[in-house]
DRENDO-1510 file (C-alpha; in Angstrom, 1 decimal, always signed):
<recs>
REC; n; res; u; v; w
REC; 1; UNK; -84.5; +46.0; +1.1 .
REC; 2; UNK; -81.2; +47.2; -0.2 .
REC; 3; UNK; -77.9; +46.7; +2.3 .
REC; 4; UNK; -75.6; +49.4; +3.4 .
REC; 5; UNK; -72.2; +49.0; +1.9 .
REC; 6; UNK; -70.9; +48.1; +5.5 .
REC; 7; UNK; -73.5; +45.7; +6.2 .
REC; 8; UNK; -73.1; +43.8; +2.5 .
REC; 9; UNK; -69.2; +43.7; +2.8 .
REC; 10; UNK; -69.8; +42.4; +6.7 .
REC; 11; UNK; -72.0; +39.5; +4.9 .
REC; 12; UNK; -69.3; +38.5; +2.4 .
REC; 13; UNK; -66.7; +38.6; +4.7 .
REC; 14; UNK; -68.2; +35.8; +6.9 .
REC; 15; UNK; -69.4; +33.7; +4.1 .
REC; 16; UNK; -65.6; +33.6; +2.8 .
REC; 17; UNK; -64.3; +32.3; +6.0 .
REC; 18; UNK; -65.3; +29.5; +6.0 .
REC; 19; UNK; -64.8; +28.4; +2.4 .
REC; 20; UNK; -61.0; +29.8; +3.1 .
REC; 21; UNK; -60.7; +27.3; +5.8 .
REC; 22; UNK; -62.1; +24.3; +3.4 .
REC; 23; UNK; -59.5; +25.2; +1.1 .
REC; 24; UNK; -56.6; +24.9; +3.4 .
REC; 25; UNK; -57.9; +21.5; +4.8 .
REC; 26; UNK; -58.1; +20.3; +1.3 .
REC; 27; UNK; -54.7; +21.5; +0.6 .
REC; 28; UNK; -53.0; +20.0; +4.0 .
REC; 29; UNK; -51.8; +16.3; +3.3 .
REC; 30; UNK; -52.2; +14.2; +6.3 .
REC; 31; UNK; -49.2; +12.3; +8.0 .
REC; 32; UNK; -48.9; +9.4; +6.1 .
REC; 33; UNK; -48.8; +11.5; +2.3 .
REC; 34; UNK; -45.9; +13.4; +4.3 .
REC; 35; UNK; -44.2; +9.9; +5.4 .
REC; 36; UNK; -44.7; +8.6; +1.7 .
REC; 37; UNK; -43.3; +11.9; +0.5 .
REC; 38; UNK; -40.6; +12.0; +2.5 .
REC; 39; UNK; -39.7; +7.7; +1.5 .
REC; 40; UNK; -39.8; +9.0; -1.7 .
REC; 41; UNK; -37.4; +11.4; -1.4 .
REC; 42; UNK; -35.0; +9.0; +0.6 .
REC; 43; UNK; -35.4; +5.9; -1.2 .
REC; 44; UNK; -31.7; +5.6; -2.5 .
REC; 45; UNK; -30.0; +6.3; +1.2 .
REC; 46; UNK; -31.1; +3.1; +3.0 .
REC; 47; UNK; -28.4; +1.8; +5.1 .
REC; 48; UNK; -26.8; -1.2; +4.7 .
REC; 49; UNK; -25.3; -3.7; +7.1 .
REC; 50; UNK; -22.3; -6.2; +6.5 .
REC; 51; UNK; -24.2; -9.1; +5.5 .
REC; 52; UNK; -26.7; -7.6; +3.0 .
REC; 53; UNK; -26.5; -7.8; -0.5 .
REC; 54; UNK; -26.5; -5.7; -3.4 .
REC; 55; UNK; -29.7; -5.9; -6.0 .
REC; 56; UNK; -30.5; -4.3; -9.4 .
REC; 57; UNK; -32.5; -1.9; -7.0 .
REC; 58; UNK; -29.8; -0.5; -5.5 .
REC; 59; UNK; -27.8; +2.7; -6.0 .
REC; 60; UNK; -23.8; +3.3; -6.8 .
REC; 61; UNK; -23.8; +5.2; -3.4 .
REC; 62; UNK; -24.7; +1.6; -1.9 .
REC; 63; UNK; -21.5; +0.3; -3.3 .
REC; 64; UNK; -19.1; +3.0; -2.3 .
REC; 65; UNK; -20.9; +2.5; +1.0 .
REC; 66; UNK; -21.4; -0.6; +1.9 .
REC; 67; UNK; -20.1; -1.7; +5.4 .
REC; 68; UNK; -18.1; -4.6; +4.0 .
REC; 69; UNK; -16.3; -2.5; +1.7 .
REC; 70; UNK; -15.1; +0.2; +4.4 .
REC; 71; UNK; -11.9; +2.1; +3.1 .
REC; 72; UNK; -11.9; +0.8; -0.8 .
REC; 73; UNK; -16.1; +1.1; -1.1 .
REC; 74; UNK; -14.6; +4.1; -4.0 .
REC; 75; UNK; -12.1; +2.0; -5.5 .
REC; 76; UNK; -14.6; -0.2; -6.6 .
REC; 77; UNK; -16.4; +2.5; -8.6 .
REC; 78; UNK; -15.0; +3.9; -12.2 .
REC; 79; UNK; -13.5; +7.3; -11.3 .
REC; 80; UNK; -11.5; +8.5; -8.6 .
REC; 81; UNK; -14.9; +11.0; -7.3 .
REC; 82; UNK; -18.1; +9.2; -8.1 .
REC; 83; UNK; -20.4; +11.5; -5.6 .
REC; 84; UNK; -22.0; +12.8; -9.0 .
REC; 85; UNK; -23.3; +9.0; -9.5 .
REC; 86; UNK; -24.8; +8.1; -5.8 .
REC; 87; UNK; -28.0; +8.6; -7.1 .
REC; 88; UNK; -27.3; +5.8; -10.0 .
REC; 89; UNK; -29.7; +2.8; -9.9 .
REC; 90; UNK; -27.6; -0.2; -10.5 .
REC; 91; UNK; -30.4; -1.3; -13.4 .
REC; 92; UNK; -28.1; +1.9; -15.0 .
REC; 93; UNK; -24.6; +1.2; -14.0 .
REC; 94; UNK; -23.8; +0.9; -17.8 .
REC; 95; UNK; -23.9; +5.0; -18.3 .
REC; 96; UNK; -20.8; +5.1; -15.5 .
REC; 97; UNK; -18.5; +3.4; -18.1 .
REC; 98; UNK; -19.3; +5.0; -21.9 .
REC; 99; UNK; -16.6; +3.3; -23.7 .
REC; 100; UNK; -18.5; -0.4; -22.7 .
REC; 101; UNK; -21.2; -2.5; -24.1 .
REC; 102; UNK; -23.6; -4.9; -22.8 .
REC; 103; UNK; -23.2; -4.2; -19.3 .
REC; 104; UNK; -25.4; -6.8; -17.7 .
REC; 105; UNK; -26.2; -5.2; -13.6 .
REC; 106; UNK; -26.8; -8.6; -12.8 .
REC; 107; UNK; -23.4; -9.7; -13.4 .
REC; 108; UNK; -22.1; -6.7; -11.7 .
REC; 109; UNK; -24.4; -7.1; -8.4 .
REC; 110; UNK; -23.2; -11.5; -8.3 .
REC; 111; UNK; -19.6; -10.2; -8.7 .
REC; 112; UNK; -20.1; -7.5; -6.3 .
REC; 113; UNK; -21.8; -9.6; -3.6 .
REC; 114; UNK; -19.3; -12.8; -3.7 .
REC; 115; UNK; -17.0; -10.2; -2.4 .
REC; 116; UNK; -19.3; -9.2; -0.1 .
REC; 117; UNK; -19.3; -12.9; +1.4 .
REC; 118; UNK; -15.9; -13.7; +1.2 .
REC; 119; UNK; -15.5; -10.3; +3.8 .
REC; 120; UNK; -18.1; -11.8; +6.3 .
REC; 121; UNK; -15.7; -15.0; +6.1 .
REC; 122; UNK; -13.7; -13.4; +7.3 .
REC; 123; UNK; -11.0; -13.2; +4.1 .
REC; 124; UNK; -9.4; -10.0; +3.4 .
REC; 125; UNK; -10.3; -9.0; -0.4 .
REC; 126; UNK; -8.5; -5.7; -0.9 .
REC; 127; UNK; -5.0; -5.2; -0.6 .
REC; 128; UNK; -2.4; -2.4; -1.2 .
REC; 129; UNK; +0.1; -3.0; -3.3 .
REC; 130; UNK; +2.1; +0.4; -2.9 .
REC; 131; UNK; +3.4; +1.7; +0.4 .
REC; 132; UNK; +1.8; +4.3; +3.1 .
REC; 133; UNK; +5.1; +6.3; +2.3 .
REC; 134; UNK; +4.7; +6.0; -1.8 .
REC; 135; UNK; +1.4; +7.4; -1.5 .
REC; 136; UNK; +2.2; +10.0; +0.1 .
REC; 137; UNK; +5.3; +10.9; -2.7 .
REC; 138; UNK; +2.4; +10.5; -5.2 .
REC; 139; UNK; -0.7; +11.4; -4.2 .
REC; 140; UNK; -2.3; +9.2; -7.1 .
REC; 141; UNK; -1.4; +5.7; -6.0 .
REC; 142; UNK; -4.2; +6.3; -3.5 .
REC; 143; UNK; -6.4; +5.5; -5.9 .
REC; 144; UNK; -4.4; +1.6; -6.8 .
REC; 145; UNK; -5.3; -1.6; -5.4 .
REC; 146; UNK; -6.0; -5.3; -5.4 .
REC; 147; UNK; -9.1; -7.2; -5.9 .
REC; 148; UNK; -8.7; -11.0; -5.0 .
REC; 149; UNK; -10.9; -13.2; -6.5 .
REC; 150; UNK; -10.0; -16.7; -4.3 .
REC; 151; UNK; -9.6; -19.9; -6.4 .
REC; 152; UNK; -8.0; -23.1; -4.8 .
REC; 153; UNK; -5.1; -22.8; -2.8 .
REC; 154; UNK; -2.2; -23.0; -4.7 .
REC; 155; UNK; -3.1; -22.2; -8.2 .
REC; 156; UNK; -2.0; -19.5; -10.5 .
REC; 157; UNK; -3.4; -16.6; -10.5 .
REC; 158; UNK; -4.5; -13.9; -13.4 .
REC; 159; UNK; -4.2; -10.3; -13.0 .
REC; 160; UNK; -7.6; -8.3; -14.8 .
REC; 161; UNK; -6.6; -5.2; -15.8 .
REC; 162; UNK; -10.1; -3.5; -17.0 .
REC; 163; UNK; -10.6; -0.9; -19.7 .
REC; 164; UNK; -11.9; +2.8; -19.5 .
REC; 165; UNK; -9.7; +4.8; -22.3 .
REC; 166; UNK; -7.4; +5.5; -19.0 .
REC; 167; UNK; -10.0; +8.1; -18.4 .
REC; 168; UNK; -11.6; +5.1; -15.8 .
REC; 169; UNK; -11.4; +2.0; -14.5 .
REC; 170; UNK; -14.1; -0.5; -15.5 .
REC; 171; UNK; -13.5; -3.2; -13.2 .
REC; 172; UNK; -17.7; -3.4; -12.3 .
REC; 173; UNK; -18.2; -4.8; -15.8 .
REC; 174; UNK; -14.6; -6.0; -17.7 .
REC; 175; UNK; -13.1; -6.6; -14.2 .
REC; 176; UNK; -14.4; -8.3; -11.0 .
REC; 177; UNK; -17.1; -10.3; -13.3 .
REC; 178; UNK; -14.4; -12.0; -15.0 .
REC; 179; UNK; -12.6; -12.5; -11.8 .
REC; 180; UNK; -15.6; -14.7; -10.7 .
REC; 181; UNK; -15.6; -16.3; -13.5 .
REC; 182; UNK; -11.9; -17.4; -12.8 .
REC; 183; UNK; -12.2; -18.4; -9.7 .
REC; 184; UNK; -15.2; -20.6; -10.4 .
REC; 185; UNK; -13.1; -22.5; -12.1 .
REC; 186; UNK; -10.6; -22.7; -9.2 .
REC; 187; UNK; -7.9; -20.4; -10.4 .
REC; 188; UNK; -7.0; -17.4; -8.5 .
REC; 189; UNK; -7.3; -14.1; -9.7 .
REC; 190; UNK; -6.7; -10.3; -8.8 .
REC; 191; UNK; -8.7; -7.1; -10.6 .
REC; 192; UNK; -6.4; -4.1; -10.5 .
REC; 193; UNK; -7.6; -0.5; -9.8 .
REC; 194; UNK; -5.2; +1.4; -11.6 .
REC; 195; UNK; -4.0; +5.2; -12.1 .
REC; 196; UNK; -6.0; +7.4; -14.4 .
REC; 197; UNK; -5.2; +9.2; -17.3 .
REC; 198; UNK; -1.8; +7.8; -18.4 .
REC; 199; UNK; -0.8; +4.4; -20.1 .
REC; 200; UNK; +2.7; +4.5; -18.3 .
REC; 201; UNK; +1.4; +5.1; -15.5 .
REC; 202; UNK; -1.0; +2.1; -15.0 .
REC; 203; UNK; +1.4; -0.2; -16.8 .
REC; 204; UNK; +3.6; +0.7; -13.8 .
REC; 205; UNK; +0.8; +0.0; -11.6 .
REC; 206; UNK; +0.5; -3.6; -12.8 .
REC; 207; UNK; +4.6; -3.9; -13.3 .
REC; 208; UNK; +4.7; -2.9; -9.1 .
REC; 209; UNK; +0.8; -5.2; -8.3 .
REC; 210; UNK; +2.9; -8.5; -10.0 .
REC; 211; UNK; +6.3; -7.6; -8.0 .
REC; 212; UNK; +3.6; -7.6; -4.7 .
REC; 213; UNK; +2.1; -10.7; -5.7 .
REC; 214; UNK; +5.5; -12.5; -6.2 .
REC; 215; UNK; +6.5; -11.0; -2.9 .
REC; 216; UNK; +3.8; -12.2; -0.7 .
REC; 217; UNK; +2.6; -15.4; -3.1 .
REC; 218; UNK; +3.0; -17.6; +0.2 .
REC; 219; UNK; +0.8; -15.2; +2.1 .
REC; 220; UNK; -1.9; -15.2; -0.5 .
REC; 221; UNK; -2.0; -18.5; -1.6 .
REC; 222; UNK; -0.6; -18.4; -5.6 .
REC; 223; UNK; +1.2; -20.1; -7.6 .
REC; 224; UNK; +3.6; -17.7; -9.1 .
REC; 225; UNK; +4.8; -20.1; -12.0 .
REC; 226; UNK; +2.4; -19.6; -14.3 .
REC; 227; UNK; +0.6; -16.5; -14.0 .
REC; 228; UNK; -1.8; -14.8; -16.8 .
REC; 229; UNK; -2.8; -11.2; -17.5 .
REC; 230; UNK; -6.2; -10.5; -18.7 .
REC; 231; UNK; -7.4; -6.9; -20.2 .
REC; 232; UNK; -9.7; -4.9; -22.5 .
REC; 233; UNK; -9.3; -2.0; -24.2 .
REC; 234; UNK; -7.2; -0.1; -22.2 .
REC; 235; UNK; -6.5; -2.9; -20.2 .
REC; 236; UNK; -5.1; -4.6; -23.0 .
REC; 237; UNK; -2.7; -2.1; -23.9 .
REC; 238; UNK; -1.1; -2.3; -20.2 .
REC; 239; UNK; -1.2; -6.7; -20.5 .
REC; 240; UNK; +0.7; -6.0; -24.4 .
REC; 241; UNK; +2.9; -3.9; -23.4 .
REC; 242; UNK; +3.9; -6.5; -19.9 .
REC; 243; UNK; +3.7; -9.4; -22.3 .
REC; 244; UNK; +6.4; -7.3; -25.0 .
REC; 245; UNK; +9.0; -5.8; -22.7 .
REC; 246; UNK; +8.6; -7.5; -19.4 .
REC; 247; UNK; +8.1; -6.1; -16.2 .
REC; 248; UNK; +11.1; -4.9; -15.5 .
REC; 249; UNK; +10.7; -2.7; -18.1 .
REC; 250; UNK; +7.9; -1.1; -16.2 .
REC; 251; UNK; +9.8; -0.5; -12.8 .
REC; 252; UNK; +9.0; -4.0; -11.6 .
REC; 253; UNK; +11.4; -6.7; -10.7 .
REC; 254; UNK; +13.4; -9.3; -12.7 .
REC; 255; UNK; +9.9; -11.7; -12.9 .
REC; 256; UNK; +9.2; -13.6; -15.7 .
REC; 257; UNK; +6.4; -13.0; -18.6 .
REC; 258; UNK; +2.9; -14.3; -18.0 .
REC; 259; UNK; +2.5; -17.2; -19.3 .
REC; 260; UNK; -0.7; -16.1; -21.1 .
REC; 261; UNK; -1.4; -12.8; -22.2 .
REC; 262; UNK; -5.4; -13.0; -22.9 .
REC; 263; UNK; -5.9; -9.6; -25.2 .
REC; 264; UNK; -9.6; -8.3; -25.4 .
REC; 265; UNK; -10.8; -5.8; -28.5 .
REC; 266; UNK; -7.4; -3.6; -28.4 .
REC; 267; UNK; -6.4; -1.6; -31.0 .
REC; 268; UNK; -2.7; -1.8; -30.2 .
REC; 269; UNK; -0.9; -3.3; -32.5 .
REC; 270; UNK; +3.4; -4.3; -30.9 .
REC; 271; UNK; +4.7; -7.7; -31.6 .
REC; 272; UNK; +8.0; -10.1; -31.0 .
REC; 273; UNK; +9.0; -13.3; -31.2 .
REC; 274; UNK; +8.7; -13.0; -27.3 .
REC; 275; UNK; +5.7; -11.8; -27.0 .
REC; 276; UNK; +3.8; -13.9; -24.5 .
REC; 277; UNK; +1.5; -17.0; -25.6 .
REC; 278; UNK; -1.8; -14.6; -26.8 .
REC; 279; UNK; -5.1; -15.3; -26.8 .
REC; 280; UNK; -7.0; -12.5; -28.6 .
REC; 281; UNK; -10.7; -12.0; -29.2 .
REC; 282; UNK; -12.7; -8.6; -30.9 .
REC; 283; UNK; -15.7; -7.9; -32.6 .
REC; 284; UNK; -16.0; -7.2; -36.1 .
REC; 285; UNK; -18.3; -4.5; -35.4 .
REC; 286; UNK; -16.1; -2.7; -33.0 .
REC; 287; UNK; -16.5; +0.7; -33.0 .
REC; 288; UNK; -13.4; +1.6; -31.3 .
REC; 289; UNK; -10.6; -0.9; -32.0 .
REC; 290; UNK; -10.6; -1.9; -35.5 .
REC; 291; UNK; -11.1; -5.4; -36.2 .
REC; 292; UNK; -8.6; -4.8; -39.3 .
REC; 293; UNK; -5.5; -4.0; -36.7 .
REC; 294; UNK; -6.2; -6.6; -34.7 .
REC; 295; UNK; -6.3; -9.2; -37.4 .
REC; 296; UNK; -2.8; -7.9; -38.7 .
REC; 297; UNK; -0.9; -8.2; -35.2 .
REC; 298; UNK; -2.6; -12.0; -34.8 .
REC; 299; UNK; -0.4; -12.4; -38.3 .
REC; 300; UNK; +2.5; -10.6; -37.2 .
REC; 301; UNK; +2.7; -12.7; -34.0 .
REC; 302; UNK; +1.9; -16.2; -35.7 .
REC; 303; UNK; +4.9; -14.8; -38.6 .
REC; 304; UNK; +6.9; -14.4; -35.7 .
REC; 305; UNK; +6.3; -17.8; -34.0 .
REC; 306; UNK; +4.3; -17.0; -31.1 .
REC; 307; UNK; +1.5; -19.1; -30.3 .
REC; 308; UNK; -2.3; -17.0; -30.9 .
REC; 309; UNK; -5.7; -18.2; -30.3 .
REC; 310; UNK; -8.1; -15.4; -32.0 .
REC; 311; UNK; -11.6; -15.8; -31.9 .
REC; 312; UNK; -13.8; -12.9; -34.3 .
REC; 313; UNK; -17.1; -12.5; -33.3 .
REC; 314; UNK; -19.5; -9.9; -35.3 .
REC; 315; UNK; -21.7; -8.3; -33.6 .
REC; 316; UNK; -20.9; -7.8; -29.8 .
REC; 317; UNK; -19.0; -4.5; -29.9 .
REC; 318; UNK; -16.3; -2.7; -28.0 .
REC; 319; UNK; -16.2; -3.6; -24.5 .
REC; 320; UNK; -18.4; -6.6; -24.3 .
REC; 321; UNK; -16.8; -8.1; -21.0 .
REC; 322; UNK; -18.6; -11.7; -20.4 .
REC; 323; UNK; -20.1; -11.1; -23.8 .
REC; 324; UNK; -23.7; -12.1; -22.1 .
REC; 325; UNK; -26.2; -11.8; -24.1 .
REC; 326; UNK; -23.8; -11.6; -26.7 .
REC; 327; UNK; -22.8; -13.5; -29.9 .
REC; 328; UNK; -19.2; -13.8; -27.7 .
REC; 329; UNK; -20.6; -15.3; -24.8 .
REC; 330; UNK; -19.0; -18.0; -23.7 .
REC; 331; UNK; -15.3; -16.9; -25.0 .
REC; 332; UNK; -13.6; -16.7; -21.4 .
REC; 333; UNK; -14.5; -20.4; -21.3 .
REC; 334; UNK; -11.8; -20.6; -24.2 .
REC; 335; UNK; -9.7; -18.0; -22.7 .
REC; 336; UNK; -9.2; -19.9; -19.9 .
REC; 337; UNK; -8.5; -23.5; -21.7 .
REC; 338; UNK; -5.7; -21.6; -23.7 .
REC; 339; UNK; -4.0; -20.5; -20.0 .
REC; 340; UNK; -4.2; -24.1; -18.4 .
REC; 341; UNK; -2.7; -25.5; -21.9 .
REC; 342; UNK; +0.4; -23.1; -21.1 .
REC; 343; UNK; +0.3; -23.7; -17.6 .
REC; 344; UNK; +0.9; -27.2; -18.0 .
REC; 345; UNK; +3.9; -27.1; -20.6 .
</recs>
């Protein structure tokens, strides 16, 4: 028997219900896909509290962050805004600072956390070294500071002054690494967050962090007799041009030279016959700062009677920091030996 149109389209209609309603079920997750979806989505904004430490799972946003960094968490970081890098995993801190090689996380995250523990001792490990009042006549110097890196009480202390190209501030991977480093070995030592974007001005950011050291050396716990600088890169360039001209040359004080001036992979190429005591170390390889330049200004400083220590190694690149994993790993061992020889004469 054949079906009025009405009737058939009645028939098909039903029949479709309640395959529609299948199809939604289907497509419905259930809570706990939702509450997977959704701990997916906020995996990198986990909270933090004062005594936890930082792993290669975590995210830049956990440093800038962190409870025990309140006030300075930024500083830490390469560039003055970092919010376009929260989402970083720290297994890829390396792509923050281009101009750097061999950035080992696990380095970063020991360096990191040691300051994380000297805060829940209740030590201070920031400190300002321009004024509420300077800030405010340049806006810039909010973006300065001081790292501290305790050794034993008492000792000399080494400024780090990390590289970027002045464009940033590497101080996760040329800077507060190093500073460990130092300190393990019972000497005190400061990483610097400088001004970007002019070699002037962060050379007149370290002249003005050495007159604040000298000032409050009782306060912190330094020796101020024989103090070293420590840079790369850019870094260097602000630690050569201390260790040529002085700091007052720079807006700082009547203070003496460092002692040390411990030069990493610079291109820069000054001299004296008072240039500091130098310890200088670069690549062959070195894509940036030519091995050649650096191996004529370790000449012109010997010519001129200046005592070097220059260690070549071939294939670690610019920007190698601690050189882990490197074929110039182990060279801040040296570094150091050359500043205790000149701190004992």
């Amino acid at each position: 028997m054949k079906l009025s149109k009405s009737v058939e389209l009645f028939f098909y209609s039903n029949l479709l219900v309640p395959v529609v309603i299948l199809i939604i079920i289907s497509c419905t997750p259930d809570d706990k896909s939702v509450k997977d979806s959704n701990n997916n989505l906020f995996q990198n904004s986990v909270t933090l509290g004062m005594n936890d430490h930082l792993t290669t799972g975590s995210y830049v946003r956990d440093i800038a962050n962190h409870p025990a960094f309140k006030g300075y968490g930024e500083l830490l970081l390469p560039r003055d805004d970092n919010s376009g890098y929260f989402n970083t995993g720290l297994t890829d801190i390396g792509t923050l600072m281009p101009y750097h090689g061999y950035v080992n996380p696990n380095d970063v995250v020991s360096a990191l956390n040691h300051m994380i523990d000297e805060v829940n001792s209740g030590k201070t490990v920031f400190y300002d070294f321009y004024t509420d009042e300077q800030k405010r006549q340049d806006p810039g110097k909010r973006f300065t500071g001081l790292f501290f890196y305790r050794g034993s009480p008492g000792a000399p202390f080494a400024i780090v002054c990390p590289g970027g190209g002045f464009s940033y501030v590497g101080s996760l991977h040329e800077g507060f690494p190093l500073a460990l480093e130092i300190c393990k070995r019972k000497l005190n030592a400061f990483v610097i967050r400088y001004r970007i974007g002019s070699e002037q001005k962060a050379t007149e950011d370290l002249a003005a962090a050495l007159d604040y050291i000298f000032k409050n050396a009782n306060t912190l716990g330094v020796d101020k007799k024989a103090y070293s600088l420590w840079g790369g890169s850019a870094g260097a360039r602000m630690v050569g041009n201390i260790a040529l001209s002085g700091v007052g040359k720079y807006g700082g004080g009547n203070l003496p030279k460092p002692v040390a001036a411990v030069i990493a992979y610079t291109g820069q190429s000054t001299f004296s016959a008072d240039f500091s005591p130098a310890f200088i170390t670069v690549a062959a390889n070195d894509g940036i700062a030519n091995v050649n330049t650096v191996e004529r200004r370790v000449e012109n400083l010997k010519n001129a009677g200046v005592d070097v220590e220059y260690h070549r190694y071939e294939s670690a690149g610019h920007g190698f920091g601690l050189g882990t994993g490197t074929d110039a790993e182990g060279w801040l061992d040296l570094a150091v030996q050359f500043w205790k020889k000149h701190i004992d004469q």
